[in-house]
ZAMARGU-4260 file (C-alpha; in steps of 0.2 Angstrom, whole numbers, plus 5000, padded with zeros to 4 digits):
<rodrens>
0) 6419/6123/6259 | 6430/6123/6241 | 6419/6128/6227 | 6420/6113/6218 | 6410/6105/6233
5) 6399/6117/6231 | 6393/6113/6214 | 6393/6098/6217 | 6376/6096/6233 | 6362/6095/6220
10) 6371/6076/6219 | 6374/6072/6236 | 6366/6060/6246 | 6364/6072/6261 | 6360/6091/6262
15) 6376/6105/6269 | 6366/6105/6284 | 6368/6088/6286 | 6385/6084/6282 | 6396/6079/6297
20) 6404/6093/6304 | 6424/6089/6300 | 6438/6100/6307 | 6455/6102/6302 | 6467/6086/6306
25) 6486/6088/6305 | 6496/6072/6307 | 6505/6071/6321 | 6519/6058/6326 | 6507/6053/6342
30) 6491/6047/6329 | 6500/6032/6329 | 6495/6028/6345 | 6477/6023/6338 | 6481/6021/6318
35) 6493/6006/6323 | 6481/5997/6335 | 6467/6000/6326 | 6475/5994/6309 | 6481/5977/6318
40) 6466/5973/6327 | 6460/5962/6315 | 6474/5951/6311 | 6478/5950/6328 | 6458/5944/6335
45) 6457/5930/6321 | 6475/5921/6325 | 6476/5926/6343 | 6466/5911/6349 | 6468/5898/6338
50) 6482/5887/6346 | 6470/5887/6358 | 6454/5881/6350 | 6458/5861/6355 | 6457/5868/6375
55) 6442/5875/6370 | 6432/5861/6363 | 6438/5849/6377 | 6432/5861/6391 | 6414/5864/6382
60) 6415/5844/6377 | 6410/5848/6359 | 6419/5841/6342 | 6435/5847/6333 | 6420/5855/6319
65) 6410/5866/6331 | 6426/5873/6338 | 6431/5877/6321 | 6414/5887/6318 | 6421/5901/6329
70) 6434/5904/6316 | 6425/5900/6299 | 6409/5912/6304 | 6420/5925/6308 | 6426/5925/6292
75) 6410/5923/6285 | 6403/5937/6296 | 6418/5950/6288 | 6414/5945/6268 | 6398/5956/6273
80) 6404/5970/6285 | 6421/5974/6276 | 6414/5981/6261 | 6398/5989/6272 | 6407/5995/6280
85) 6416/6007/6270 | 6397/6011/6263 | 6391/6017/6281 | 6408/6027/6284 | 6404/6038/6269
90) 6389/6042/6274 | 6390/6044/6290 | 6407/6048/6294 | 6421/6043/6299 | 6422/6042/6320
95) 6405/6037/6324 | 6406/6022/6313 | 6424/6017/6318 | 6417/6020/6338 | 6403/6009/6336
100) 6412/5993/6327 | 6424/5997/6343 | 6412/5996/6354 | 6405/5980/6346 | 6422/5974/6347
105) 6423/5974/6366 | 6406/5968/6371 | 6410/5952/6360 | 6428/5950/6366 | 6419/5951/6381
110) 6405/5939/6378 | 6419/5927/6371 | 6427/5928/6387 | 6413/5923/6398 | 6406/5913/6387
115) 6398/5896/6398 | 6394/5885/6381 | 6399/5885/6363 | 6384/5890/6357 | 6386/5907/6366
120) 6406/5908/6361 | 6397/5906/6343 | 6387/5921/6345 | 6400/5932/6354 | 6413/5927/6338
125) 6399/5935/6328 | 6397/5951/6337 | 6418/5951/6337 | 6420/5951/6318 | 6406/5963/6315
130) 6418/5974/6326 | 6435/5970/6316 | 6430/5978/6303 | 6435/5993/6308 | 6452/5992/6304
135) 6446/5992/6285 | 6442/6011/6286 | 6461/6012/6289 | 6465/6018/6269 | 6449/6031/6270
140) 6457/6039/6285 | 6473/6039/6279 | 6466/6047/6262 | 6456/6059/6272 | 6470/6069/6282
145) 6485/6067/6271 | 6484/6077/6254 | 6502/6074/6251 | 6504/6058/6240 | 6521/6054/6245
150) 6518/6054/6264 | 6501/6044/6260 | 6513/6031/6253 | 6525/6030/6268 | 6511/6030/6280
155) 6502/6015/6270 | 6517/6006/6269 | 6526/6008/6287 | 6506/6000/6291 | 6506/5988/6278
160) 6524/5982/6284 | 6519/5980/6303 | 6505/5971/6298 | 6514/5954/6292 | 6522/5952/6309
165) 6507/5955/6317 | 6500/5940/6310 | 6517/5931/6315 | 6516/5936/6332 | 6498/5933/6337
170) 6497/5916/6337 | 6513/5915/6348 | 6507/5927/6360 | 6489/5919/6360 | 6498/5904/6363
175) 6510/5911/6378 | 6492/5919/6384 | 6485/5900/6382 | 6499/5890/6390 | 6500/5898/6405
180) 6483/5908/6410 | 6468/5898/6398 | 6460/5902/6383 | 6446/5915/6391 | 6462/5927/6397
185) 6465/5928/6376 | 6447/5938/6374 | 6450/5946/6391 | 6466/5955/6383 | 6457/5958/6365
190) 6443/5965/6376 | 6456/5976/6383 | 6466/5981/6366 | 6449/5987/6360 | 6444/5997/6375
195) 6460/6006/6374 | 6459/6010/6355 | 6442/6015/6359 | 6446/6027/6369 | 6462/6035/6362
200) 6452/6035/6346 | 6440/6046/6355 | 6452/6059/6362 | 6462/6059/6345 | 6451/6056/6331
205) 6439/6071/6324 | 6427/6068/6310 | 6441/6068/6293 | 6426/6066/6280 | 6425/6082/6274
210) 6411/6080/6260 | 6396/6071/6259 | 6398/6059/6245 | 6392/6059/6228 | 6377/6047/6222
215) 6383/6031/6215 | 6382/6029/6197 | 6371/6012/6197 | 6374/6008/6178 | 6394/6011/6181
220) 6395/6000/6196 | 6384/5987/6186 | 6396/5990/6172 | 6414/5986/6187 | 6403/5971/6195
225) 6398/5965/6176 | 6418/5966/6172 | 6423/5954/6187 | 6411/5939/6187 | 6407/5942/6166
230) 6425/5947/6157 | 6434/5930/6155 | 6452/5936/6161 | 6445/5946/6175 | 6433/5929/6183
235) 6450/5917/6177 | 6461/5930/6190 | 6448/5929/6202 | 6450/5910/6203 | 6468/5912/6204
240) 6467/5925/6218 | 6454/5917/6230 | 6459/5899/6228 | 6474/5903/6239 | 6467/5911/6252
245) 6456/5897/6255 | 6468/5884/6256 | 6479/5894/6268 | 6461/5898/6278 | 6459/5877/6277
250) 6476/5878/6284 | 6472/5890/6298 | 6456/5882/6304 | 6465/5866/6306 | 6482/5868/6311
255) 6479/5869/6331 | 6470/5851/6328 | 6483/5844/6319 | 6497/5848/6330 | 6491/5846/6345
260) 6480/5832/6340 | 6491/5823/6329 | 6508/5828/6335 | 6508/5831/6355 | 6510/5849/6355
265) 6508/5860/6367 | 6498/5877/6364 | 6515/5887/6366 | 6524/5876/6353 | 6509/5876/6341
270) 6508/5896/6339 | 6526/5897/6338 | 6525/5884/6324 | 6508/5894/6317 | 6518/5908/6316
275) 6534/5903/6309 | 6522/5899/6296 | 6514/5915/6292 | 6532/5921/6292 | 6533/5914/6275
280) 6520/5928/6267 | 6534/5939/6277 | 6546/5934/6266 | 6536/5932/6250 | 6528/5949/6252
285) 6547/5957/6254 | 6553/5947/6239 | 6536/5952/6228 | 6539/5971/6233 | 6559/5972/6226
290) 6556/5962/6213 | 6560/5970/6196 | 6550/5956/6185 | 6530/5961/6177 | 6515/5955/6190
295) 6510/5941/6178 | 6529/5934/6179 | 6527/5934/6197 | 6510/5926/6197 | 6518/5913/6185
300) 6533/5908/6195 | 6523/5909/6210 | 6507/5898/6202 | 6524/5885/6198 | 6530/5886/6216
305) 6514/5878/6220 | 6519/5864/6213 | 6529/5857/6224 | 6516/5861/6238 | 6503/5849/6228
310) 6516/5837/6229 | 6519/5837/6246 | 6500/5838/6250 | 6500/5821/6241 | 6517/5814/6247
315) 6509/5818/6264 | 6492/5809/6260 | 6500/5794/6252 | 6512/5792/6267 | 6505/5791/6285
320) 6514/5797/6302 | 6526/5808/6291 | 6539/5816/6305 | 6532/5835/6309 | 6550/5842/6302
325) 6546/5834/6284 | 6529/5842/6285 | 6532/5860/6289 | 6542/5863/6272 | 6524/5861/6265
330) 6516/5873/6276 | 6529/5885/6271 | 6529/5885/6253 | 6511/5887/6252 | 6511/5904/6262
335) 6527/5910/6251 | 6519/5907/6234 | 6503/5914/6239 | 6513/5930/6242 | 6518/5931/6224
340) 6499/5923/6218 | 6490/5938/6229 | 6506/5952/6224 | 6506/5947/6203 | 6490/5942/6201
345) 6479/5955/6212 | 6491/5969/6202 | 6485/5963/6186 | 6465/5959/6192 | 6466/5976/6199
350) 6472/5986/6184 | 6457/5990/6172 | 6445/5996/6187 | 6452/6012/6187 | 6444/6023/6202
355) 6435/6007/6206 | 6451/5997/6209 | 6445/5997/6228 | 6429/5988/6225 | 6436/5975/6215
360) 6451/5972/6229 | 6434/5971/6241 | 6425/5957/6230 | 6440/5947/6228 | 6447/5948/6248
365) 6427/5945/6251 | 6427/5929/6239 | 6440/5922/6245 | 6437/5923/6264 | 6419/5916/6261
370) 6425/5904/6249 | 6439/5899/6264 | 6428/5896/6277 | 6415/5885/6266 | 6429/5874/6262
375) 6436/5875/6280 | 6421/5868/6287 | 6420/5851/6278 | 6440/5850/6280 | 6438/5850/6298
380) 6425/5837/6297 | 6436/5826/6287 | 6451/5829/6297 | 6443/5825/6314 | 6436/5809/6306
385) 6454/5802/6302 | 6461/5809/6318 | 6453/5795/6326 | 6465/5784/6315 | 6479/5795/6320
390) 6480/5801/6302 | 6472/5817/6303 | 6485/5830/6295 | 6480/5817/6277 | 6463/5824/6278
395) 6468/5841/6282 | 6482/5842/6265 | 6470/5831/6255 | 6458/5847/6255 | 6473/5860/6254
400) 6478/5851/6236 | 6463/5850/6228 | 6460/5868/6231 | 6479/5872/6225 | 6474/5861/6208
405) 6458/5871/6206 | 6471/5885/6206 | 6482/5877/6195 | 6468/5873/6182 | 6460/5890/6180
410) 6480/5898/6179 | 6484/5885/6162 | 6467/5884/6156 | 6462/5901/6158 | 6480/5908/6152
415) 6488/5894/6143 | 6503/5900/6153 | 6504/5916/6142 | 6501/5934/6148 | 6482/5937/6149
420) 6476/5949/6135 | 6472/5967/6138 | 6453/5968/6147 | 6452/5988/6145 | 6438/5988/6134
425) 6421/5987/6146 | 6409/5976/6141 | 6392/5987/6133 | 6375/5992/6149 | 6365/5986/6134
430) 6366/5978/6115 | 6361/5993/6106 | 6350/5986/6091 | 6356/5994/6074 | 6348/6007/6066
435) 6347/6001/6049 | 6334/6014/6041 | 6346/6024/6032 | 6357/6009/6025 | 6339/6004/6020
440) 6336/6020/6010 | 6351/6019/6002
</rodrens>
């Protein structure tokens, strides 16, 4: 063990003794095999089933809302084990955690599959997004083996670039899946997937955590946490970052409804359309990444892009039994603006945290997933009411623009369309009283 490690035990949470044992781990071309499933797994278990969920609620004779609960307490579920889960690995390592959430992953896949009643599918959904969360350990492991911070950087980016069409091609293939075989045989294959990352992830994957970790600074972390929800800018970016991910969430958790509902779509046509969708981030995350303007000039024109998504969320609410090929344009530009809000405005939220810029990334992707499937819930309601009138995509947009204008307001109030000031200087643990003796002597 380095020296500097050495030094450094009297501050660990756990003894030498005690420290998981890690070997050496070279990066081979074949730890793809797991680091690619593994990293997709998510993505592809939350928008796999959804063109399916109308199926679903018919066969179990429930509503449009209780179907929708499958999605939202997913979400809900992950706010809580994404961050932990990053906690537990630290401590104890690496493998062991990423097996476990694996093995959680399958039983509830399973569960989902041979579910007889929704409440059941409700608890097995539970049990599948505790497992998700492994994925999320994918930046520790990446940090863990590879020292070199220009490979790191290609490695980070070939996963972060396969995972926007991930996200296009689950729903079309949850959709194929759904068309031709029933909704269970989706949960059946995810079962599958996660028993096959299981085990390559077994044969390939040694402990990488090399060193226990040190003991967190309780008044720094108070100082990073004080900073988010207490500096003006920092909670005004938070807004603007969250807000979207809510309305596109709202979006996702009534989408399948809508257009097979409202539109006589079939489950194959509704993922392909779902997806088509989600290819806007696609585009919006390419265009974000060559761009040579400053992130707050992105999260501007981006923030002004929305704009016209209000106004179609409105123009759709005013006017019923809009044709679908006058709606999608909507869809689409709210998932390419929310490219540029989440590439500009996380860049600047993420800036003064320094070597806490992970945990701030965590609260905000944790915020807005919770705050995504609070609104998602009474959306669904609301949309379901309508759909009796044969107007439920009003509903549904009438949701997704007032959380867009909640969005709008915090980015002009907050900023008064200028750049936010420079939010460096930490806020004080404790207002220091002045010590006043000697001014009183003299």
């Amino acid at each position: 063990m380095p020296a500097s490690s050495a030094k450094d035990h009297s501050t660990s949470f756990v003894s030498v003794e005690q420290q998981p044992s890690a070997v050496h781990f070279e990066f081979r071309w074949y730890h793809w095999a797991f680091l690619i499933p593994l990293a997709i797994l998510g993505p592809a278990a939350q928008d796999c089933y959804i063109p399916n969920m109308p199926q679903m609620a018919a066969e179990f004779g429930t509503t449009n809302m209780i179907a929708g609960l499958t999605l939202q307490t997913n979400w809900l579920v992950k706010c809580v084990t994404n961050p932990s889960i990053g906690f537990m690995a630290d401590r104890a390592g690496r493998r062991p955690v990423i097996m476990g959430s694996l093995i959680i992953f399958v039983v509830g896949s399973v569960l989902c599959a041979v579910s007889p009643s929704i409440n059941c599918l409700l608890v097995a959904r539970l049990f599948q997004a505790a497992g998700e969360s492994a994925g999320s350990l994918m930046p520790s492991i990446i940090c863990d083996v590879i020292d070199e911070p220009a490979k790191r950087m290609q490695v980070q980016t070939m996963l972060g670039q396969i995972r926007p069409f991930v996200i296009f091609l689950s729903p079309c293939v949850g959709g194929i899946i759904g068309e031709f075989f029933g909704w269970r045989v989706v949960f059946w294959f995810l079962a599958l997937w996660g028993f096959a990352v299981l085990v390559q992830v077994t044969l390939l994957l040694p402990e990488t955590r090399h060193d226990a970790p040190a003991l967190v600074d309780s008044a720094h972390l108070s100082r990073k946490l004080r900073r988010i929800f207490c500096v003006p800018t920092s909670f005004v970016l938070l807004i603007v970052t969250t807000t979207p991910v809510a309305a596109s969430l709202t979006m996702l958790s009534n989408f399948a409804f809508v257009m097979e509902g409202g539109y006589g779509l079939s489950p194959l046509s509704t993922g392909c359309l779902m997806g088509s969708v989600l290819l806007g981030m696609v585009v919006g995350s390419h265009v974000v990444s060559h761009s040579q303007l400053s992130p707050f000039k992105v999260l501007r024109l981006a923030t002004l892009g929305y704009c016209f998504t209000i106004a179609g969320c409105l123009a759709v609410v005013a006017v019923e039994h809009l044709p679908l090929w006058t709606v999608m344009p909507v869809f689409y530009s709210m998932t390419l603006c929310q490219a540029g809000v989440l590439g500009g405005g996380m860049a600047l939220f993420m800036e003064p945290f320094g070597d806490m810029a992970r945990l701030a990334a965590g609260v905000s992707s944790s915020l807005g997933t919770g705050f995504g499937a609070v609104i998602a819930l009474p959306a669904t309601a609301w949309t379901q009411h309508l759909s009796a009138r044969g107007s439920g995509i009003s509903g549904l947009f009438a949701f997704v623009a007032a959380t867009l204008l909640l969005q709008q307001a915090a980015f002009w109030f907050g900023f008064h369309g200028k750049a936010p000031p420079d939010v460096r200087q930490e806020p004080p643990l404790v207002q220091q009283p002045q010590d006043t003796t000697h001014a009183d002597r003299a």
